[in-house]
N, C-alpha and C positions, 0 to 999 in steps of 0.2 A: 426857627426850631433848632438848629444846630448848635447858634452861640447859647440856647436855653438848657440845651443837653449838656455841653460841654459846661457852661455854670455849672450844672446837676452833679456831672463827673467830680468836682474839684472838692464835693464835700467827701464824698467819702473817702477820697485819696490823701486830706487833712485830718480825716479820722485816724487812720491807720498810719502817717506819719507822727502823729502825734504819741501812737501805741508805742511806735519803735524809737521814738524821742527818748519816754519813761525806760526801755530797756537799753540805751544808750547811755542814759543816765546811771540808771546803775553800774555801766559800766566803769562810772569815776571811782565807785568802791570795792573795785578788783586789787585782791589782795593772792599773795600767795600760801597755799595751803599741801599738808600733806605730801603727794610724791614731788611737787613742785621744787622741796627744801634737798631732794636727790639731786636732783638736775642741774639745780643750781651751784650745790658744794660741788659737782664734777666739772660746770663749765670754769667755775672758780680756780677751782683745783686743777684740775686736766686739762683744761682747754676744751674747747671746740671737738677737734680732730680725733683724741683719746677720747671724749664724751660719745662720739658717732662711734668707735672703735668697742664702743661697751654694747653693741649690740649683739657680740661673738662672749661674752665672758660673764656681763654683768644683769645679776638675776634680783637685785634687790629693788629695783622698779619695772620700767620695761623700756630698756632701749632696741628693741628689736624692732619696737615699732619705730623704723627710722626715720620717718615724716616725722613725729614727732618733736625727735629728737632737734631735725633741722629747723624745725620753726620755731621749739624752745628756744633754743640757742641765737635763732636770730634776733628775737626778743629780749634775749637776756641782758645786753650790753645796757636797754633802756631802762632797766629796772621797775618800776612801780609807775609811773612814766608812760611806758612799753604796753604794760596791760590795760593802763586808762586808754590810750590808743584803741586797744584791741578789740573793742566789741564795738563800736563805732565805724572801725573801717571795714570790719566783719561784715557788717548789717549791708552797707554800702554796696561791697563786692558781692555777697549772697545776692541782691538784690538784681542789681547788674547782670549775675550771673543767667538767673532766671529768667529778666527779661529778655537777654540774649536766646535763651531756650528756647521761650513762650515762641517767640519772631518766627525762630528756624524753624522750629514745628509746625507752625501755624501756616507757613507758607509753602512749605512743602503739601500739607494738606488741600491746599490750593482756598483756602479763607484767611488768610494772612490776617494778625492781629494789628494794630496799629500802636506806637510805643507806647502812648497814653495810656491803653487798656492792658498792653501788657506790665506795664510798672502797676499798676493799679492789682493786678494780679499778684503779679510778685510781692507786691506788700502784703497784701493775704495771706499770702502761703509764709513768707516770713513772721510774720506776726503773730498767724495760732500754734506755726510748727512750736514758736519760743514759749508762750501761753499754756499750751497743753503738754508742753514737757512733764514726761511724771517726776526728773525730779530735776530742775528750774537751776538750781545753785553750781549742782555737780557738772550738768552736763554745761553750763554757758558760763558762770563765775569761778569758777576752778578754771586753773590754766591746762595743769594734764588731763581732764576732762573733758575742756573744750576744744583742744588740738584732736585728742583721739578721736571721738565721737561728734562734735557741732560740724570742725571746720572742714574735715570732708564731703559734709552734704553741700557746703559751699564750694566746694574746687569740682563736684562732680558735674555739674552743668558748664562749668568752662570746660572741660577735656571735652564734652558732650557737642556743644560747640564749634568748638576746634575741628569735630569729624565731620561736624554737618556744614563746616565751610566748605563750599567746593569750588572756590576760586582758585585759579592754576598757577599763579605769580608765584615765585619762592616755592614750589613745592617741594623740594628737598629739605627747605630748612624750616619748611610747614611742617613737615614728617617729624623731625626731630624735635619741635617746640610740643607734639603731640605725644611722641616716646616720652621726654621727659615729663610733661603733664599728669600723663597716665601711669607713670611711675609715682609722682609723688602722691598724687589720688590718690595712691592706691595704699600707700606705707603710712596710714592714719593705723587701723584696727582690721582684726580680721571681718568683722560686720559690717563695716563699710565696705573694704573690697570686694567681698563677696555680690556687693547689692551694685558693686563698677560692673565685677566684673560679668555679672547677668543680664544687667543692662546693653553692656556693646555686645556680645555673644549676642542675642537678639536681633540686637540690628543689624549685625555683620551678618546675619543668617537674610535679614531680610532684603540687604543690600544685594547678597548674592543671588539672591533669586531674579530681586530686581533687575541687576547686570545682565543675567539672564535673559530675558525681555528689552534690554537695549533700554531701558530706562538711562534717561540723561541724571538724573541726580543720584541715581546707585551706581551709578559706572564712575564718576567725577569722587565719593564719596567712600567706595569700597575698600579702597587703601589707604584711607585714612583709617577707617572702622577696623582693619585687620590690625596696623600697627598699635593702634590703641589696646587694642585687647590681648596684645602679646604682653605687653612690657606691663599690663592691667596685671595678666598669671604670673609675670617676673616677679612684680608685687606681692602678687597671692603667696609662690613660692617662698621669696626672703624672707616675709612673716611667717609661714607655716616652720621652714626648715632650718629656722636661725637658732643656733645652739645656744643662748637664751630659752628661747622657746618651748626647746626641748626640754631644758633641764626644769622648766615650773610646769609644763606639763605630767611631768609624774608626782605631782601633786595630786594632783586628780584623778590618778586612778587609771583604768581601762576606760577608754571611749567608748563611746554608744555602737553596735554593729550598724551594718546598713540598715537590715531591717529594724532596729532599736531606732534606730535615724529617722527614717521615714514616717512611721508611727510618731515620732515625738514631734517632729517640723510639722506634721500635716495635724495635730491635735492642737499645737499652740500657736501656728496662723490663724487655724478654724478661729479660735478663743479668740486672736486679737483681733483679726477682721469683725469679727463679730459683735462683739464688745462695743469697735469704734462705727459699725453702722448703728447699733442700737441708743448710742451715746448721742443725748438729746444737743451736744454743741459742733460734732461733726453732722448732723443734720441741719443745723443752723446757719454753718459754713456753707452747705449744700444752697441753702435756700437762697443765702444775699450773694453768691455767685452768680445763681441761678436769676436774680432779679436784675443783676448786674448784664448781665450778659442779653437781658431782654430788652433793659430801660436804655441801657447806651451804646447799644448796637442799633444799625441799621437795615432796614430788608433790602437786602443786594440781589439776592437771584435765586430759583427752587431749590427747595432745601429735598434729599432723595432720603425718605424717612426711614425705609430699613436700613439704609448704609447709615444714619448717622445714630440709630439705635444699636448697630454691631459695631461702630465704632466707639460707644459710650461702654457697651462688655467688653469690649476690646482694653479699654484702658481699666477697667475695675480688676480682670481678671491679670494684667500686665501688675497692676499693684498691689494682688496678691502675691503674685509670682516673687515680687521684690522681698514682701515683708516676709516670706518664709525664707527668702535668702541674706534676711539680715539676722535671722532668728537661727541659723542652721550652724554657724559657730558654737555657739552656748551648748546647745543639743547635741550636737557633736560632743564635743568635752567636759559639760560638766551635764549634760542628762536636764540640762532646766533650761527657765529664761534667760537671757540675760538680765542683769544688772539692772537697775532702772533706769540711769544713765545714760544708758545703750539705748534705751527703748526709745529715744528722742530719734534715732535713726526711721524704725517703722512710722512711728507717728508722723516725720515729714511725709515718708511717700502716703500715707492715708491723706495725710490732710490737702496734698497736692494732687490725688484724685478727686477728691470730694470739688474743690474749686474748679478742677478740668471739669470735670463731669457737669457738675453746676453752670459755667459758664457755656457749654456745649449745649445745653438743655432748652437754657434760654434763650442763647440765639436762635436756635432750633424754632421754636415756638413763635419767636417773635416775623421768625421770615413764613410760620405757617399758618397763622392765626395771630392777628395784631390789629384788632379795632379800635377804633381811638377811647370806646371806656374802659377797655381793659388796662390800654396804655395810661392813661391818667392814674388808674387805681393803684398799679402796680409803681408808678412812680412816688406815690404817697406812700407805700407798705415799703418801698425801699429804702424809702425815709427814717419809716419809722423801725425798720430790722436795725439801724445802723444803733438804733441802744445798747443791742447785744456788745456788740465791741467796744462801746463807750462803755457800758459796766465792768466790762473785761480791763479796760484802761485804768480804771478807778482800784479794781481790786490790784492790782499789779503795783499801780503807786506806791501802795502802801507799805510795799517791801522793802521802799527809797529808806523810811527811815533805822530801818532792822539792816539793812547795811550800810546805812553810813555807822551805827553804833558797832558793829563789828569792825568796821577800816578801822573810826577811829580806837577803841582797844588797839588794832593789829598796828598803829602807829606808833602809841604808844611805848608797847612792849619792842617795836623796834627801838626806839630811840631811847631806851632804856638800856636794852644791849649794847647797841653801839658805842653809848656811854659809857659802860663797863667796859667793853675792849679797849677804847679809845685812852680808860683811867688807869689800863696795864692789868684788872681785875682777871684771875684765873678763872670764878665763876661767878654767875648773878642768877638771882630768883625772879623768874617768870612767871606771868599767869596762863592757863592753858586756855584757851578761848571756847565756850560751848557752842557744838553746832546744830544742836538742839533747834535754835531758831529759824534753820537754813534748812531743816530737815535731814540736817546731818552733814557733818565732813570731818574730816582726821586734823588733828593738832597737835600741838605738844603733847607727851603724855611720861609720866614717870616711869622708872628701870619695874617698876611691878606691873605696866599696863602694855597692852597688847600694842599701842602705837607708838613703844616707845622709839622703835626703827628710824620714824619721824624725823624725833629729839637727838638720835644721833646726826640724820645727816644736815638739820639745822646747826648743830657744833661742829659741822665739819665746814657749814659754810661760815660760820660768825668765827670759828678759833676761839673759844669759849665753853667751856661747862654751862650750862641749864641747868638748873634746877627750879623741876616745874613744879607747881601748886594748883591745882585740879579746881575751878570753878565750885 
């Protein structure tokens, strides 16, 4: 029965590596766009060091946000290279990161996951977080899109991690690897940090309680949780109070009062939470968790049905909490949503409840009621949900060849310039690339057009005049 389960397990965990293959793959046709051609002419131009140093001066992209800036720049030396890397090792560590999570949670809970099922999870959650992006291009094939907004939902489970190791070897230099962590976590966007720095504030609350009570993992754990969440507000601060910041700040206007604040967070969580419970594919996610968690689990010991029903509002109401804290930025400053971009933030924590929830559900059931025709039926319907994702797979492909026809253009037109610089040419005629296809993203654009900021600091990286011609 075990080797038969464990066969069972391998298909779906083939289904969903196969989802994040397709988005791997696309990651060969990462190109750079938009604020990208800023960063670049600075790391070109300036250096490194002056590029990090434009966080205090320079308002024409945003180096305030200094994670950014750092991981640009580490990237940069690879070039085109560097970003085919990028979504590839992305997937890997997100993945990684998660299952590391799934473990720690799960054992502290005292039903510890096994890595099997935790990898199998984390590819879930990876796989519809990317899928359900509402917009797919901006937030995972743009480079300043995906540092700001993707790659801290990735670093957030390793600092996470980090506090719920409560091994005592090297604590000192644990402390430190933790400061820094949760510094850099933190220096993506203000919408990330905000959703850090809610999360360790929680726990450090809950730690403390538990310290309280002479709990062994909140006393081991509580000082990892506090250093975290300082160097989390360090964060929060550098981004909020960075003279950058300030000065695009009054763009915008007068901020929202508190009570303007409150009214707008608690309207447009409502809306998103709501949206994403009535949204027939975060139910769907719900369901093949939930089959998951029944068909490949096993009944270990009584399941105590009110605590695991206040622990299932436990976690819905914790990923409420989140998504208004990833939404409380926007609302603050510009009175609205964020971005769409942005919004890949809430929809990970939705979609990482919905598979908590789902999988909790299951086991649940399975250790409280699990007759063997239930169990047959449910292993067939498991079978057959797994379409859902397999259609999801199919529609996703199809993006493969809408961006490889974009790289290559964007190769082109490279090596069209470079030929031009390379012939001694002051300037060359470009084509501007539509993003139409992509759902949108910024390009060259002429001295009449709103992007044309772009086309400058693309000449400041090539030493070259553009002259673009509009699709």
């Amino acid at each position: 029965m075990r080797l038969e389960k464990k066969h069972l397990a391998l298909i779906p965990l083939a289904v969903f590596l196969i989802g994040l293959g397709v988005y791997a793959t696309l990651g060969v046709y990462f190109r750079y766009w938009a604020d990208d051609w800023c960063y670049n002419a600075d790391f070109r131009n300036l250096g490194f060091l002056e590029t990090l140093r434009g966080y205090a001066y320079n308002v024409t992209y945003t180096p305030s946000r200094y994670s950014v800036t750092i991981l640009a720049g580490l990237f940069y030396p690879l070039g085109v290279f560097g970003l085919q890397l990028l979504i590839p090792l992305s997937l890997l560590l997100w993945t990684g990161g998660l299952v590391r999570l799934s473990r720690s949670i799960s054992a502290l809970s005292g039903s510890p996951l096994s890595t099997f099922h935790a990898t199998l999870l984390s590819l879930v959650i990876v796989y519809f977080t990317i899928y359900l992006a509402p917009h797919l291009y901006q937030s995972v094939y743009w480079n300043t899109g995906f540092f700001t907004y993707t790659f801290p939902l990735i670093l957030i489970p390793w600092v996470l991690t980090s506090v719920l190791d409560s091994a005592s070897s090297l604590a000192p230099l644990r402390l430190v690897l933790i400061a820094l962590l949760s510094l850099l976590a933190g220096g993506f966007s203000e919408a990330s940090c905000t959703v850090l720095v809610s999360i360790l504030a929680v726990y450090t609350v809950i730690a403390f309680i538990g310290s309280r009570y002479k709990k062994v993992w909140a006393e081991k754990t509580f000082v990892n949780a506090v250093v975290a969440l300082t160097f989390a507000l360090i964060a929060m601060a550098l981004l909020v109070f960075a003279p950058s910041t300030q000065i695009r700040a009054e763009r915008y206007g007068e901020p929202a009062s508190l009570s303007e604040l409150i009214v707008l967070v608690f309207n447009f969580t409502r809306a998103f939470v709501t949206l994403s419970v009535k949204d027939y594919q975060h139910l769907l996610i719900f369901v093949l968790a939930g089959l998951f968690g029944f068909v490949l689990s096993t009944k270990e010991r009584d399941i105590n049905i009110p605590k695991t029903i206040a622990l299932g509002f436990g976690i819905f109401l914790f990923a409420v909490l989140l998504v208004a804290a990833s939404l409380t930025p926007s609302a603050y400053v510009e009175r609205g949503l964020p971005i769409e971009r942005t919004q890949i933030i809430p929809r990970h924590i939705m979609v990482f409840a919905f598979v908590a929830l789902g999988w909790i559900a299951g086991y649940a059931l399975r250790n409280v009621f699990a007759p063997l025709w239930l169990q047959k039926t449910l292993i067939v319907v498991s079978l057959l949900i797994l379409i859902f994702p397999i259609l999801t797979i199919l529609q996703s492909s199809k993006n493969i060849s809408i961006f490889q026809t974009r790289a290559q253009l964007w190769d082109e037109r490279e090596a069209t310039i470079l030929s031009a610089v390379a012939g001694g040419q002051s300037r060359v005629e470009v084509l501007a690339i539509d993003g139409a296809p992509v759902g949108g993203i910024r390009d060259f654009d002429p001295p009449d057009k709103k992007g044309y900021w772009i086309t400058r600091c693309a000449e400041d990286y090539y030493q070259i005049k553009l002259q673009v011609i509009l699709p």
